[in-house]
C-alpha positions as CSV (number, residue, x, y, z in Angstrom):
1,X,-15.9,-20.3,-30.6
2,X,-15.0,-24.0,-29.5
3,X,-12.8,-24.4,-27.1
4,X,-10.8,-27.9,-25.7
5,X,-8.7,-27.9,-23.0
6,X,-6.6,-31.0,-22.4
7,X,-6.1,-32.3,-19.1
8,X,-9.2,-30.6,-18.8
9,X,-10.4,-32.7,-15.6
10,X,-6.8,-31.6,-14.0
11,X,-5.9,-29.6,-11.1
12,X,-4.9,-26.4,-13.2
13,X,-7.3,-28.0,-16.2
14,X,-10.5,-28.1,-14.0
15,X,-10.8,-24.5,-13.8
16,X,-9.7,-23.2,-16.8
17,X,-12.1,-25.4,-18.5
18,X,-15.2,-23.6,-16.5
19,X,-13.4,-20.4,-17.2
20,X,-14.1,-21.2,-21.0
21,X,-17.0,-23.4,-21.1
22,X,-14.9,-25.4,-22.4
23,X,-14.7,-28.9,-23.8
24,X,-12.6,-31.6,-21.6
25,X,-10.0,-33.9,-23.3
26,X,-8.2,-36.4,-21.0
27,X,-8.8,-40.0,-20.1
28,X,-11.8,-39.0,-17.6
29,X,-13.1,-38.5,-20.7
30,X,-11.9,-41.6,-22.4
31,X,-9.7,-39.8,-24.4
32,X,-5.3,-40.2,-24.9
33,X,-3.4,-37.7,-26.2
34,X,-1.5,-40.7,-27.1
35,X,-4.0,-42.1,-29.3
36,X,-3.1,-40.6,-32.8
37,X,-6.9,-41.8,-33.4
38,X,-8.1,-39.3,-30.3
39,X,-6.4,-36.6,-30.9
40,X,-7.5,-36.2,-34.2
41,X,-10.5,-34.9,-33.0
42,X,-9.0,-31.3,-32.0
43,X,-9.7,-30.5,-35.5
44,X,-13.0,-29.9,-34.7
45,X,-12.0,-26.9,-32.6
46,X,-11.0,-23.0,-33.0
47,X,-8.9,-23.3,-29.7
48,X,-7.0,-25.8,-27.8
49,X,-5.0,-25.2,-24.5
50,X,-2.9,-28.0,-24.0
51,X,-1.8,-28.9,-20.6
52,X,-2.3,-32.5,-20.4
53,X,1.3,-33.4,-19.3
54,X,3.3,-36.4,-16.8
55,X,5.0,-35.1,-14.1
56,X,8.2,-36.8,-12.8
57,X,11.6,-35.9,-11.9
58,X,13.0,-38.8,-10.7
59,X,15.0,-41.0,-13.9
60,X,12.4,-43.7,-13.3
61,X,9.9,-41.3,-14.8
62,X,11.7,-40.4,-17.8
63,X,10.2,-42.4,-20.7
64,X,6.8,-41.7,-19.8
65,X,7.9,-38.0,-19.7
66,X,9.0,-38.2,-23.1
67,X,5.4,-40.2,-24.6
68,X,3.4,-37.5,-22.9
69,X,4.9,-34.5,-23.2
70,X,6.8,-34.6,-26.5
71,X,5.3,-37.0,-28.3
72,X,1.7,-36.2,-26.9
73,X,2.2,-33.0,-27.8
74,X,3.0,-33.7,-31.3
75,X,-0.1,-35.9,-31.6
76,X,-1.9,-32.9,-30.4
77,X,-0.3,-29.9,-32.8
78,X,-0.1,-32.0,-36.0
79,X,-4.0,-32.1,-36.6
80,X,-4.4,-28.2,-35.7
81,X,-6.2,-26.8,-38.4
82,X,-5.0,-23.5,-40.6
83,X,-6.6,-20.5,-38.5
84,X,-6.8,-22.3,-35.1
85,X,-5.3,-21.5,-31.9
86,X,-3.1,-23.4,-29.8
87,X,-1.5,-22.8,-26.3
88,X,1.0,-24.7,-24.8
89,X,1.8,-24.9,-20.6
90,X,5.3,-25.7,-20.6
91,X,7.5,-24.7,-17.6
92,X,9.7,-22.1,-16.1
93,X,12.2,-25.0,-15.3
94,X,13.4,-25.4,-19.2
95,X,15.5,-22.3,-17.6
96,X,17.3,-25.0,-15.4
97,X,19.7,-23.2,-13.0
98,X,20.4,-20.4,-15.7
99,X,17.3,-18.5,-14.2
100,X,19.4,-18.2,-10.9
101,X,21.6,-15.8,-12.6
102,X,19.2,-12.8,-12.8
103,X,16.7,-11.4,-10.4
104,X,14.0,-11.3,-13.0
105,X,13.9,-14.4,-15.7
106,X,14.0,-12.8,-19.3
107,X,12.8,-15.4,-22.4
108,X,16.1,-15.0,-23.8
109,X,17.3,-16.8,-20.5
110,X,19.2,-19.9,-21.7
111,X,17.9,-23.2,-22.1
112,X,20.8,-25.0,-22.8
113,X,21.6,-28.4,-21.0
114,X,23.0,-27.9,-17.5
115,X,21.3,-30.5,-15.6
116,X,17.4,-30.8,-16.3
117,X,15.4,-33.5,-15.6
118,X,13.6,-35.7,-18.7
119,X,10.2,-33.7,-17.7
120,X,12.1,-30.0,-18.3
121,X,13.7,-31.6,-21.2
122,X,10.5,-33.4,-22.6
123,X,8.5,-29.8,-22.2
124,X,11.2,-28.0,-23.7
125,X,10.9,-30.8,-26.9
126,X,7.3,-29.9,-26.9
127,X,8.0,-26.3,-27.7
128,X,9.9,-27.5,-30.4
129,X,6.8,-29.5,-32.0
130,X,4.6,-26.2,-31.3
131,X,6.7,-24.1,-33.1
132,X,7.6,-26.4,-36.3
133,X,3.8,-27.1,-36.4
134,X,2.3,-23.9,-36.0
135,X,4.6,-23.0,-39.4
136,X,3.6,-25.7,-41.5
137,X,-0.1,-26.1,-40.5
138,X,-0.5,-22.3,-40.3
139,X,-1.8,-21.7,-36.8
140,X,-1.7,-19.1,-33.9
141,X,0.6,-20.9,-31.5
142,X,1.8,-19.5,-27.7
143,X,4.0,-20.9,-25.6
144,X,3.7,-19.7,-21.6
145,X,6.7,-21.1,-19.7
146,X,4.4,-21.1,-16.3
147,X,6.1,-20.3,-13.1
148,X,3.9,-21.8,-10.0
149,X,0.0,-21.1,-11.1
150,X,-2.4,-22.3,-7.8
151,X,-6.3,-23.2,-7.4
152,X,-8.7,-24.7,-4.9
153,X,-8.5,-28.1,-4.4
154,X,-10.3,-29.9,-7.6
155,X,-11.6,-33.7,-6.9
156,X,-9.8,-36.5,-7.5
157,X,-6.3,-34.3,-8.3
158,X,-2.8,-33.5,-6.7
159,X,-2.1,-30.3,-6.1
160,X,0.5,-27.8,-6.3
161,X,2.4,-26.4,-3.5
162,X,0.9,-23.4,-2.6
163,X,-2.3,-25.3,-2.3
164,X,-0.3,-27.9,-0.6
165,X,0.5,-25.4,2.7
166,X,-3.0,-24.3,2.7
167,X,-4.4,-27.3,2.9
168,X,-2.4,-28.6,5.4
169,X,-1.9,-25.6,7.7
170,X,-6.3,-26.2,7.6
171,X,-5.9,-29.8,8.5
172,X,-3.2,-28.9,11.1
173,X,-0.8,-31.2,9.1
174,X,2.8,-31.3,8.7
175,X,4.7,-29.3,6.2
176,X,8.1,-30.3,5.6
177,X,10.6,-27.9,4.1
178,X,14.0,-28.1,3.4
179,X,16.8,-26.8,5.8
180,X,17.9,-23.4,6.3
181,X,16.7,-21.7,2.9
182,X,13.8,-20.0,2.3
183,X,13.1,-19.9,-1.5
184,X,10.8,-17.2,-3.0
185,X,9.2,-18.0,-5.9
186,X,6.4,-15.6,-7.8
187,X,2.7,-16.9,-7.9
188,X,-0.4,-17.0,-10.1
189,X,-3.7,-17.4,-9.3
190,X,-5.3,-19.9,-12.3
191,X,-7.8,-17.5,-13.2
192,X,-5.1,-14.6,-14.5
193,X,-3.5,-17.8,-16.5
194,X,-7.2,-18.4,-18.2
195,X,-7.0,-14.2,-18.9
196,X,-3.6,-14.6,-20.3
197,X,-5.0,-17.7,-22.7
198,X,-8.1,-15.5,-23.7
199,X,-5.7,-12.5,-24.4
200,X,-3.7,-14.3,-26.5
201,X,-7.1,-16.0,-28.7
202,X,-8.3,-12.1,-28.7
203,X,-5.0,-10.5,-29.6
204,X,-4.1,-11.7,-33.0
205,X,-0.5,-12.5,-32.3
206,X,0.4,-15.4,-34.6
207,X,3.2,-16.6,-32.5
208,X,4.7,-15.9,-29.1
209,X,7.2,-17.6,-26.3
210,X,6.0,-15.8,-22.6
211,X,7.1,-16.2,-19.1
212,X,4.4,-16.3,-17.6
213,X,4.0,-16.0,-13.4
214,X,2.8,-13.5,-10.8
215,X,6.6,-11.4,-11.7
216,X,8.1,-9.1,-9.4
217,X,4.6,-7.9,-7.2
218,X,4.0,-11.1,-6.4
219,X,6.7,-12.7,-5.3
220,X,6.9,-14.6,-2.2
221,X,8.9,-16.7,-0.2
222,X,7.9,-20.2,0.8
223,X,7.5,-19.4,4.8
224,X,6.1,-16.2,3.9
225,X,3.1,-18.0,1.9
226,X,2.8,-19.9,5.0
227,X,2.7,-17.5,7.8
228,X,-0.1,-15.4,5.4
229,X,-1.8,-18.4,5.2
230,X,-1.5,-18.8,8.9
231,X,-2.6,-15.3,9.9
232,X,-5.5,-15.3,7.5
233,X,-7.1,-18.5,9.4
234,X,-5.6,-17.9,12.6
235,X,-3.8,-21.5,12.8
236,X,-0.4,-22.2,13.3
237,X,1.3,-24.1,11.4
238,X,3.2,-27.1,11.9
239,X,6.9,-26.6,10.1
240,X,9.7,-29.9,9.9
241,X,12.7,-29.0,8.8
242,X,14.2,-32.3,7.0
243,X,17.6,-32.2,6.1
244,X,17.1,-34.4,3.2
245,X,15.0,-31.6,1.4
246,X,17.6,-31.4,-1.8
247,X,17.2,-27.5,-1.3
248,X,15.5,-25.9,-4.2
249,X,16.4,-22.9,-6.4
250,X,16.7,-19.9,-4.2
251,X,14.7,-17.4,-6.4
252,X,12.5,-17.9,-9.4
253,X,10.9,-14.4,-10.9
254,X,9.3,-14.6,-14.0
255,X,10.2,-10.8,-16.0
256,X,6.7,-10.5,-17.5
257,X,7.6,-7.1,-20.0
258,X,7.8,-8.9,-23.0
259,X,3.9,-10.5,-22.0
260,X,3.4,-7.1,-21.1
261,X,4.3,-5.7,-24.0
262,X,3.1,-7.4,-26.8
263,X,-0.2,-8.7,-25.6
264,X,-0.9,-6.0,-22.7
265,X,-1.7,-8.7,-19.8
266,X,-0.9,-8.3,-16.5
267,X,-2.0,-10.2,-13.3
268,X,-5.1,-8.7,-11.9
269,X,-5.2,-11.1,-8.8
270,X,-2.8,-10.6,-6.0
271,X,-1.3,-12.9,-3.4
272,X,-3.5,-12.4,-0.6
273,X,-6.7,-12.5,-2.3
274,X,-5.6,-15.4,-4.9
275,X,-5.0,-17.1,-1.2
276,X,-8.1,-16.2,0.1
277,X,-9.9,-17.1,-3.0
278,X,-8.6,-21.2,-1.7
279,X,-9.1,-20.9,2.0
């Protein structure tokens, strides 16, 4: 089976790749997922995890949003052949503020406008092109809305925030967090997202739309992934408060029964060893 992963050379990308043994399309390898030329090439391949995407929240960043993850994404799904496979990263934030009205974030959650940024919105267009193109072209399509998925450090590449702490409670460097509010969020170590990709390629499903996170058993708050962190290497951190934090979402749980359900995954690594695993 041939497998490419875009953004293969990524943070996230880097690892699922050597999960798979898989192929590597991004511009490390001279390749665009906005070339139309490029990206015909994915025809050459049984599976293709896309998570090549641009990340920017700020309205500066919004055009560039919009070329790489809608219309990149479109480059991508509309030379999947009939039979393949395809798997989409988008985000738990096409919820926008809607997901802080349950405790557990259902895929029926709405995605409605109330606020997102041109990257939740440019993600949530992506989905669109998934789903029209898996119809027409005939293709096993899945779409995992990914709550925050961490890994080691991989070169050359920005990491997330849970690698973020670590790193810097190792370094004995800063960590600033916003005032007064302590988050929790649920957690995924990248190796139970390449399990959920493979389940998905194994199950048969044709289609499918999945929160996809650490849900309920691994859910943590920010300072509490810090002081583990802390305890595990016996450092203490070093915490500024900065009141000019905007203060995030207070809780974010991906409900994973639907996941659960219909493909039978469920994450197999836990907090504290997915944090040990990056130490």
């Amino acid at each position: 089976m041939k497998i490419l992963v875009t953004g293969g050379s990524g943070y996230l990308g880097t690892y699922v790749r050597q999960f798979f043994s898989a192929d590597d399309f991004s511009r490390r390898s001279n390749l665009d997922i906005l070339n139309y030329y490029d990206t015909q090439m994915v025809r050459d391949y049984d599976v293709v995890i896309h998570l090549a995407a641009y990340f920017d929240k700020s309205p500066e960043g919004a055009e560039q949003c919009f070329q790489t993850n809608a219309e990149g994404t479109r480059n991508i799904v509309q030379h999947m052949r009939p039979g393949s496979v395809f798997i989409y990263a988008s985000t738990k934030d096409v919820y926008g503020t809607h997901a802080s009205e349950t405790e557990e974030v259902k895929e029926d959650t709405s995605t409605e406008y109330c606020g997102q940024t041109a990257f939740e919105w440019s993600k949530l267009i992506g989905e669109q092109y998934v789903q029209y193109y898996a119809r027409q072209n005939e293709f096993r399509a899945c779409i995992f809305r990914m709550a925050t998925v961490f890994a080691r450090p991989s070169e050359g590449n920005d990491f997330g925030f849970v690698t973020h702490y670590v790193e810097s409670i190792k370094n004995r460097q800063p960590i600033r967090l916003p005032v007064g509010v302590d988050p929790i969020r649920d957690i995924l170590y990248v190796d139970d997202f390449s399990r959920a990709c493979r389940t998905f390629i194994n199950r048969g499903v044709p289609f499918g739309i999945y929160n996809l996170g650490g849900g309920r058993l691994n859910a943590v708050s920010l300072r509490g992934i810090i002081d583990k962190v802390s305890k595990m290497i016996e450092i203490e951190p070093v915490i500024e408060e900065d009141p000019r934090i905007p203060a995030p979402s207070l809780r974010y749980v991906s409900d994973l029964t639907k996941i659960n359900n219909e493909l039978d995954w469920r994450p197999q690594i836990g907090v504290d060893d997915g944090l040990r695993v990056i130490l």
